[in-house]
C-alpha positions in Angstrom: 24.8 -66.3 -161.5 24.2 -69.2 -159.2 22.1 -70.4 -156.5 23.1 -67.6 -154.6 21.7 -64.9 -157.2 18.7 -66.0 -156.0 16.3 -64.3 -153.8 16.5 -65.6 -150.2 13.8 -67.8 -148.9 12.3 -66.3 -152.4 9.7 -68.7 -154.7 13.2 -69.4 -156.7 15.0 -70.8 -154.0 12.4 -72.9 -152.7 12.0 -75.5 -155.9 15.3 -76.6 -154.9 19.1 -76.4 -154.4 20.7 -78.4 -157.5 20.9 -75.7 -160.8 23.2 -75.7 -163.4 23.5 -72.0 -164.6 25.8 -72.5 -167.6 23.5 -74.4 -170.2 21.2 -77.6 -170.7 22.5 -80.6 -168.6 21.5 -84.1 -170.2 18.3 -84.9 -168.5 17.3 -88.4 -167.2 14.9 -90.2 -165.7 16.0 -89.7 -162.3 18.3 -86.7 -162.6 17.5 -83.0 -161.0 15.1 -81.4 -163.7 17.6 -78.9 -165.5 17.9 -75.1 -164.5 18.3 -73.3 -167.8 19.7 -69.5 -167.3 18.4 -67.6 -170.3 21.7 -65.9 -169.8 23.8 -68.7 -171.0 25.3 -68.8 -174.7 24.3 -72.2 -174.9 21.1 -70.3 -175.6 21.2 -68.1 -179.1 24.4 -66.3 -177.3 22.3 -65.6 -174.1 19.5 -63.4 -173.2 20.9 -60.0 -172.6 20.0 -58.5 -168.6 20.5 -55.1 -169.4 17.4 -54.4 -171.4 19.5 -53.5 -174.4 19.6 -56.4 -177.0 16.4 -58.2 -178.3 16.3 -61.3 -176.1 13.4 -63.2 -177.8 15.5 -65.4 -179.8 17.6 -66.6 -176.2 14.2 -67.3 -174.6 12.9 -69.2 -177.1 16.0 -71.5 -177.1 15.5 -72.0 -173.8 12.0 -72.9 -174.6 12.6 -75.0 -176.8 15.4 -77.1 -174.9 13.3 -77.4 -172.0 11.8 -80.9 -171.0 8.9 -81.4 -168.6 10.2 -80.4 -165.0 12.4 -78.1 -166.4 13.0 -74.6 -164.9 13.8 -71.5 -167.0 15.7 -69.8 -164.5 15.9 -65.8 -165.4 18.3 -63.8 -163.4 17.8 -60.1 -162.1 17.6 -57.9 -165.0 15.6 -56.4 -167.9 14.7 -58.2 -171.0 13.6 -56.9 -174.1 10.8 -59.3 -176.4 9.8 -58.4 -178.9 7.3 -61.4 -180.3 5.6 -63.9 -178.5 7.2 -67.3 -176.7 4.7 -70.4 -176.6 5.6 -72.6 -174.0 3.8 -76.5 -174.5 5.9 -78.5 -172.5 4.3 -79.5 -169.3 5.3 -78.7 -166.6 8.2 -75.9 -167.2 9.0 -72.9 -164.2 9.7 -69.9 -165.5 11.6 -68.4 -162.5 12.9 -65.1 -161.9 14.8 -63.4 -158.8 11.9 -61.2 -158.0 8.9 -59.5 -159.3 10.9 -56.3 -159.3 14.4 -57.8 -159.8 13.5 -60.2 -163.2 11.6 -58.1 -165.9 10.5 -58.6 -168.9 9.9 -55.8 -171.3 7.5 -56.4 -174.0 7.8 -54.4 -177.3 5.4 -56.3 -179.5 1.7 -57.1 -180.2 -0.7 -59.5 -179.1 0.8 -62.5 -176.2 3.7 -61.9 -174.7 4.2 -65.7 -173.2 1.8 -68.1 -174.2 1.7 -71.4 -172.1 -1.4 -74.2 -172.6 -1.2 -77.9 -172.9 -3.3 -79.7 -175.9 -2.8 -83.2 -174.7 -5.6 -85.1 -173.4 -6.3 -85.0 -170.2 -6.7 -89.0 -170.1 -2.7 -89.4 -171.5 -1.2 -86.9 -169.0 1.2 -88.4 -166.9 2.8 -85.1 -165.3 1.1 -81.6 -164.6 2.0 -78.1 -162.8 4.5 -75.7 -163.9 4.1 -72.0 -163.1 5.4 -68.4 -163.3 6.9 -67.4 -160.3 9.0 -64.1 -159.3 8.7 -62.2 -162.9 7.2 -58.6 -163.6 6.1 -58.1 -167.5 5.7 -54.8 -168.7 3.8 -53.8 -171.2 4.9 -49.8 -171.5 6.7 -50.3 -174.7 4.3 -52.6 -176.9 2.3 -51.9 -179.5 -0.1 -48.9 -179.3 -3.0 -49.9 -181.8 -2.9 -53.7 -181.6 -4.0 -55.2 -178.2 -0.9 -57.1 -176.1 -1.3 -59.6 -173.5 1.8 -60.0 -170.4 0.4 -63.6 -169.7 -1.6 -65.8 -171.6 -2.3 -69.1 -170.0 -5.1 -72.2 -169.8 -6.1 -75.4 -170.0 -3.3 -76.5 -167.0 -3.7 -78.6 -163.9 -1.8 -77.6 -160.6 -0.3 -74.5 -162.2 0.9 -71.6 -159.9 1.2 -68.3 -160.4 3.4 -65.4 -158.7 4.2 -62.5 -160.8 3.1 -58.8 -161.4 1.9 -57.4 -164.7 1.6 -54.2 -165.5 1.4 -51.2 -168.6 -0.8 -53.2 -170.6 -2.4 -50.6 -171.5 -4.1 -50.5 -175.5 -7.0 -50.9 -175.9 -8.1 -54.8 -175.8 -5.4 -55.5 -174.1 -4.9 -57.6 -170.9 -2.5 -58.2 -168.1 -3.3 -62.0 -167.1 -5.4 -64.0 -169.7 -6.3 -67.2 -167.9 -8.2 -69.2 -170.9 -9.0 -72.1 -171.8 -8.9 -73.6 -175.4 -8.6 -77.1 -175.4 -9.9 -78.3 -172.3 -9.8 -76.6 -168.5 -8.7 -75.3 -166.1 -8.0 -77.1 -162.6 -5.9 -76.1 -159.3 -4.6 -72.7 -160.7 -3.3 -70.9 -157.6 -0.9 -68.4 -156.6 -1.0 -64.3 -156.6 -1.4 -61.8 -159.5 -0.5 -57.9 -158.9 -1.6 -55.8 -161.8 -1.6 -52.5 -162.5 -2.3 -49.9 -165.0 -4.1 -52.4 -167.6 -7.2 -51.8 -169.7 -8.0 -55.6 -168.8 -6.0 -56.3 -165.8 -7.4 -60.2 -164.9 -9.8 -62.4 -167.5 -10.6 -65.2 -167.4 -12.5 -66.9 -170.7 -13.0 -70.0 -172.7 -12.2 -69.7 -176.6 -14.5 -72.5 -177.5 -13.6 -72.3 -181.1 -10.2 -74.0 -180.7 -10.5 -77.5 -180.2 -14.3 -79.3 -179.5 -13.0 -80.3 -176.2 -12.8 -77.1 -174.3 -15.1 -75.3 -171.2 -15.0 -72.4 -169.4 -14.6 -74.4 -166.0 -11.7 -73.1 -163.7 -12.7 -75.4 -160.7 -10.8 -75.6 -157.3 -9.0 -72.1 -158.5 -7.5 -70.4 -155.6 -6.1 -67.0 -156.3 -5.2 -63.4 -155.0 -5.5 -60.7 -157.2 -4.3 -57.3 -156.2 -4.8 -54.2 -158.7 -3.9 -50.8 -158.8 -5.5 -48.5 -161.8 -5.2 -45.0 -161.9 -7.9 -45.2 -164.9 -11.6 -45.2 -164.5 -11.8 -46.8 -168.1 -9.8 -50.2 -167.1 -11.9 -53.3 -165.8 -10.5 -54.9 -162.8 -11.0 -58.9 -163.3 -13.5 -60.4 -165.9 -15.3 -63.5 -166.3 -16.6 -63.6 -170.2 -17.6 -66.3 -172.5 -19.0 -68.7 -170.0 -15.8 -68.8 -168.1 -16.4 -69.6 -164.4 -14.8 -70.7 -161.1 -16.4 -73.4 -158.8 -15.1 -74.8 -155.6 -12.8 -72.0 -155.1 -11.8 -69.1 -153.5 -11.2 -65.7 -155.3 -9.7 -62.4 -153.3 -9.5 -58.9 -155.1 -7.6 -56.5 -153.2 -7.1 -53.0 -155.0 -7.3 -49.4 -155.8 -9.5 -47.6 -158.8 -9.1 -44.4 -160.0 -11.9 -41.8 -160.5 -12.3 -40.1 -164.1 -13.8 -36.6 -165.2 -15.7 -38.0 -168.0 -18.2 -41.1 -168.0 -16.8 -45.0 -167.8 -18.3 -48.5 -168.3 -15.7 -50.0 -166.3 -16.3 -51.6 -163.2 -14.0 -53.8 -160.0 -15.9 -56.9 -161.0 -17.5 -57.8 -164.5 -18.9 -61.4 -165.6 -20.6 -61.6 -168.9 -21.4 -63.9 -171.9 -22.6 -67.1 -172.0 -21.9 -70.1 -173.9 -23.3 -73.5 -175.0 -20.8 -75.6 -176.9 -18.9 -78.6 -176.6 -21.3 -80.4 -174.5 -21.1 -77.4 -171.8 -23.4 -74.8 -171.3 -23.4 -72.2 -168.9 -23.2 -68.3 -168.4 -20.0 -66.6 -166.7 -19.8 -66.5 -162.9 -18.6 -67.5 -159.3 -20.0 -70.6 -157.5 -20.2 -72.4 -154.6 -16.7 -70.6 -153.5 -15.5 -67.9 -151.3 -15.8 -64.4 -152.4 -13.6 -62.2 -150.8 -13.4 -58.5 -152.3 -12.0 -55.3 -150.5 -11.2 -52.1 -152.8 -11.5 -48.5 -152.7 -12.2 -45.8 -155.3 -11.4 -42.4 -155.6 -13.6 -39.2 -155.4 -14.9 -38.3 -158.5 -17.8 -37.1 -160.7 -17.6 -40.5 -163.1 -16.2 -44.5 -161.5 -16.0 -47.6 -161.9 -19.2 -49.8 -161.4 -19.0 -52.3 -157.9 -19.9 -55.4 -160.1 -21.3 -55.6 -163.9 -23.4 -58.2 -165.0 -23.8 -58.9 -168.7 -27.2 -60.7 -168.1 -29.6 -62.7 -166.4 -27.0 -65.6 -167.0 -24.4 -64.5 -165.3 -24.3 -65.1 -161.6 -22.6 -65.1 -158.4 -24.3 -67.9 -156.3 -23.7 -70.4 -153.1 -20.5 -67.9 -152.2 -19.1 -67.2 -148.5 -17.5 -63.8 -147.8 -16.9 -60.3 -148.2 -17.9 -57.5 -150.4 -16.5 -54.5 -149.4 -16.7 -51.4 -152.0 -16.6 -49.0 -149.3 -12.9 -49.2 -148.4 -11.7 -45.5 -147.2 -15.2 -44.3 -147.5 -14.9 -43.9 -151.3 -17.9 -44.5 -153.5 -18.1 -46.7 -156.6 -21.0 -46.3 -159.1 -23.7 -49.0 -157.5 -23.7 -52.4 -159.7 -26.5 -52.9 -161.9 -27.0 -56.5 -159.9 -31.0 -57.8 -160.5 -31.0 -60.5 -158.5 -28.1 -61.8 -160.2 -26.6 -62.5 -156.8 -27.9 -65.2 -154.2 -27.3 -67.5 -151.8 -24.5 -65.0 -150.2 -23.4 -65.5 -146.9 -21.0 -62.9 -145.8 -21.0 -59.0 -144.8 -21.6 -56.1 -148.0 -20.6 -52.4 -148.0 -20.2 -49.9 -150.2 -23.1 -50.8 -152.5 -26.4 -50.8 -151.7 -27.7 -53.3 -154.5 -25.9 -55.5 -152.9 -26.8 -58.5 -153.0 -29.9 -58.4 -150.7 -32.9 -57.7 -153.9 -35.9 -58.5 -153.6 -37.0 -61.3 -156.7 -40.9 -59.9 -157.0 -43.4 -61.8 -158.9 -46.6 -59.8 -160.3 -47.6 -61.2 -163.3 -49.1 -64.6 -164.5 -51.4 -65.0 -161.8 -54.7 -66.9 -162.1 -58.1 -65.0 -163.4 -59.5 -63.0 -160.8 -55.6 -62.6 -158.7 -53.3 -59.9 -158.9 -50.7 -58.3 -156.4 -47.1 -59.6 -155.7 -45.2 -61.9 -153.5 -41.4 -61.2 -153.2 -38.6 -63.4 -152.3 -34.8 -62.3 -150.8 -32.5 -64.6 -150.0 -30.6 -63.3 -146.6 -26.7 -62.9 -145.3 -26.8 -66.2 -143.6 -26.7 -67.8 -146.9 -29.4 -70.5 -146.2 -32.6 -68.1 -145.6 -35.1 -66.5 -147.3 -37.7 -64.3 -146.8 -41.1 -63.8 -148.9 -44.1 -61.8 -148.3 -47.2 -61.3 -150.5 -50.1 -59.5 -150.5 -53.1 -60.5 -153.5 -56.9 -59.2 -154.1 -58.9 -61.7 -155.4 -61.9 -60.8 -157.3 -65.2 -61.7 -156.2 -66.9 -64.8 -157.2 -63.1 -66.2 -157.9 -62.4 -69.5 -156.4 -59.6 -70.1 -154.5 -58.5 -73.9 -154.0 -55.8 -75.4 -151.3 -53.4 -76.5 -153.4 -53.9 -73.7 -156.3 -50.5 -72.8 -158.2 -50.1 -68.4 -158.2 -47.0 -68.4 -159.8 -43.8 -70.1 -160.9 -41.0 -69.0 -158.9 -37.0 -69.4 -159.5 -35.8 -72.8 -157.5 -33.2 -71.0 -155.9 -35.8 -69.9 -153.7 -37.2 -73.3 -153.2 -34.4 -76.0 -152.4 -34.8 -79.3 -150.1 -38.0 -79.8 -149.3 -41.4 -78.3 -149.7 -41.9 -75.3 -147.0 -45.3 -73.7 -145.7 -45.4 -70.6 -144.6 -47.9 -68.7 -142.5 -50.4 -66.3 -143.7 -54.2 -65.0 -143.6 -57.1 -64.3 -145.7 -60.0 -61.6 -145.1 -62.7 -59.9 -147.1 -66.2 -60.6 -148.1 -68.1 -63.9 -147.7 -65.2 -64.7 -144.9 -65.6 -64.7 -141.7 -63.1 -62.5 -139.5 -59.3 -64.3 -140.8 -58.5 -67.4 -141.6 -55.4 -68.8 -141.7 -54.3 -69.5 -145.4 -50.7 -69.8 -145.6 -48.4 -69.9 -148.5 -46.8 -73.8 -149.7 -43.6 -73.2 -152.2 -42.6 -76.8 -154.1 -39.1 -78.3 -153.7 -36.4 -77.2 -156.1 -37.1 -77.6 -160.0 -34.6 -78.8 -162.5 -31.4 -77.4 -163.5 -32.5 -77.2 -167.1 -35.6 -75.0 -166.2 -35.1 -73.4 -163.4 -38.7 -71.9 -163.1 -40.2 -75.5 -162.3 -40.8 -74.3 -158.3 -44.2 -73.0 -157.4 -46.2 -70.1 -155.1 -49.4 -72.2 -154.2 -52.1 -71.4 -151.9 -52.4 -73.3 -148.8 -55.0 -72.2 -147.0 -58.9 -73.0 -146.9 -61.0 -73.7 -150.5 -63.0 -70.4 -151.0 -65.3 -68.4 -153.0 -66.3 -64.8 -152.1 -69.1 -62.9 -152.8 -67.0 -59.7 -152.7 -63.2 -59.0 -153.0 -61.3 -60.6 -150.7 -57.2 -60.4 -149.7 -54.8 -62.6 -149.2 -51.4 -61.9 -147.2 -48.7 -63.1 -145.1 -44.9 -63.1 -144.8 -42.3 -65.6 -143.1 -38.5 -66.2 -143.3 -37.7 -70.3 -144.4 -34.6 -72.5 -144.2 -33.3 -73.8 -147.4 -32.4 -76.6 -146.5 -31.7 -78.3 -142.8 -28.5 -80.2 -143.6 
């Protein structure tokens, strides 16, 4: 099949015109990168279209006679692989005719394709490749050891177009974006996925080489899933894996089930500190845009899941919509693990408008609350607070309450209004609330609640109150 087998206008078509379909062509500095059709006998006899033959021993060839800028062109068909192909040679295309015209059929265990680059980042002098037009299915692999369709990391510029589906064991994944060796950079493209107990994860095996992180910075992808089963996770974050100054979109359906799950749309969880990086799985500083439904039922899928206070969604722009069709998902258990969120929510109630409230470590002689919630614009916050104070307890201006989380406290110091009243005052006086500038990234809880207002001692109990909305910061 020549250029013409090819989809028209399709991903295939568009890397260019110049394919030779019949084997490897000698490559040279300034040739056309060669087109290797899996098909050809040039490669272990050729890969075999109609699903019938093994073809793992055809790809591999392929594989293996590939040089960077190579494409590894596979025509409309079915192809049965049975073990996994590792792809190191940056940057390779594998290109099919379709997502539903090239398939590949796994019948094995554990990665399906596994494509990564171990050089150093400093030596690279060529980056990209991608997986474009190609459905793998997972229906026939292996029931009682977990399979991944697409296991991928540690790769600059790399694109993605495919769909992965069937993946369906337990452990197993449909798109395992992870890095081992180093990170991730520029990954963009789509993913559809469907029927997986893990249909999108992304994670950073730390153990491989002392070099890795869980960073996937300036990602930009589309992820649409469709899962019948209340017991498959729609896209993870684990292990300290996290994207920055990108945008992430989950389109998709979830199924309802008769009997309880701990699946959920959305989960980030774990939290590493190795290699010289630290940090807990989540989304920052990017745009956020999720719109899913969920079917009626007595047990579903959690919104979002967070594994713990270290895992966060922060400084996004966006939408959360859970409420797609008027379905209902089980509410996340967010606390406070969201902020800093400009955009519009529905479907959940938690959120991510929580209140943060503080009501312990106060001075002698102060108890109460203050509460702080960052609002939708994404650069506000509110606070109130409300304290007794103890007779014959003295109250300078000045006087730390409570350490609060910086996030609530960014640019510069703010004062906001508020009152005192009770015995040995006369009528109110103004006493409003001063909150110190951000704290450090290492300790986050270096911001402060002080009291502003008037040096005081009463005779009786006395209160102090007030509440106010604050900009973060004012450019």
């Amino acid at each position: 099949m020549g250029a013409t087998g090819l989809l028209a206008g399709g991903s295939a078509a568009a890397i260019g015109s110049a394919i030779d379909t019949t084997g490897a062509a000698a490559s040279t500095a300034t040739a056309t990168p060669d087109w290797l059709n899996v098909t050809s006998s040039a490669y272990d006899g050729g890969a075999d279209p109609s699903g019938t033959n093994d073809s793992t021993g055809a790809f591999a060839a392929a594989i293996e006679a590939a040089v960077p800028g190579s494409v590894i062109y596979i025509p409309a068909g079915t192809y049965k692989i049975s073990s996994t192909l590792t792809c190191t040679t940056v940057p390779v295309y594998f290109v099919g005719d379709g997502a539903w015209a090239s398939i590949i059929e796994f019948t094995g265990s554990k990665d399906c394709f596994r494509v990564y680059d171990d050089t150093t980042y400093g030596d690279r002098t060529r980056w990209g490749g991608g997986f474009i037009g190609i459905t793998i299915d997972g229906a026939k692999a292996s029931t009682t050891v977990a399979s991944n369709g697409l296991h991928v990391g540690d790769l600059l510029q790399y694109e993605l177009d495919l769909t992965v589906q069937n993946f369906a064991t337990a452990g197993s994944i449909g798109v395992y974006l992870d890095n081992n060796y180093y990170w991730t950079e520029q990954l963009y493209g789509r993913i559809y996925a469907q029927y997986c107990a893990s249909h999108v994860v992304f994670d950073w095996t730390s153990s491989t080489a002392s070099t890795s992180s869980g960073s996937f910075e300036r990602c930009d992808l589309d992820i649409y899933i469709d899962q019948d089963h209340a017991a498959f996770d729609g896209v993870v974050f684990q292990n300290g894996a996290f994207v920055t100054n990108g945008s992430l979109k989950i389109r998709g359906n979830f199924g309802s089930s008769t009997t309880s799950v701990s699946s959920a749309a959305l989960r980030l969880t774990g939290y590493q500190s190795v290699n010289g990086y630290s940090g807990g799985s989540g989304i920052i500083d990017s745009s956020l845009d999720i719109g899913v439904e969920c079917g009626s039922g007595d047990y579903t899928p959690q919104t979002i899941v967070f594994g713990s206070s270290e895992n966060s969604i922060s400084g996004c722009v966006g939408l959360l919509n859970f409420g797609a069709a008027g379905s209902t998902f089980t509410k996340s258990n967010n606390d406070n693990n969201i902020f800093n969120f400009m955009g519009q929510v529905g479907g959940d109630s938690t959120l991510p408008l929580q209140w943060a409230t503080y009501s312990s470590g106060f001075p002698a002689g102060v108890s109460g609350h203050v509460a702080f919630r960052s609002l939708p614009t994404g650069n506000e916050v509110m606070v109130t607070w409300a304290f007794d104070i103890a007779a014959d307890t003295a109250l300078k201006a000045g006087e730390t309450i409570v350490a609060i989380d910086s996030r609530f406290a960014w640019d510069d110091n703010k004062v906001i209004p508020g009152n005192n009243a009770g015995s040995g005052l006369t009528g109110n006086v103004y006493a409003p609330a001063y909150i110190t500038s951000k704290g450090s990234t290492a300790d986050p809880l270096t911001s402060y609640f002080q009291y502003a207002g008037p040096a005081y001692e009463g005779s009786g109990s006395s209160y102090w109150y007030g509440q106010g909305v604050y900009t973060l910061s004012l450019g």
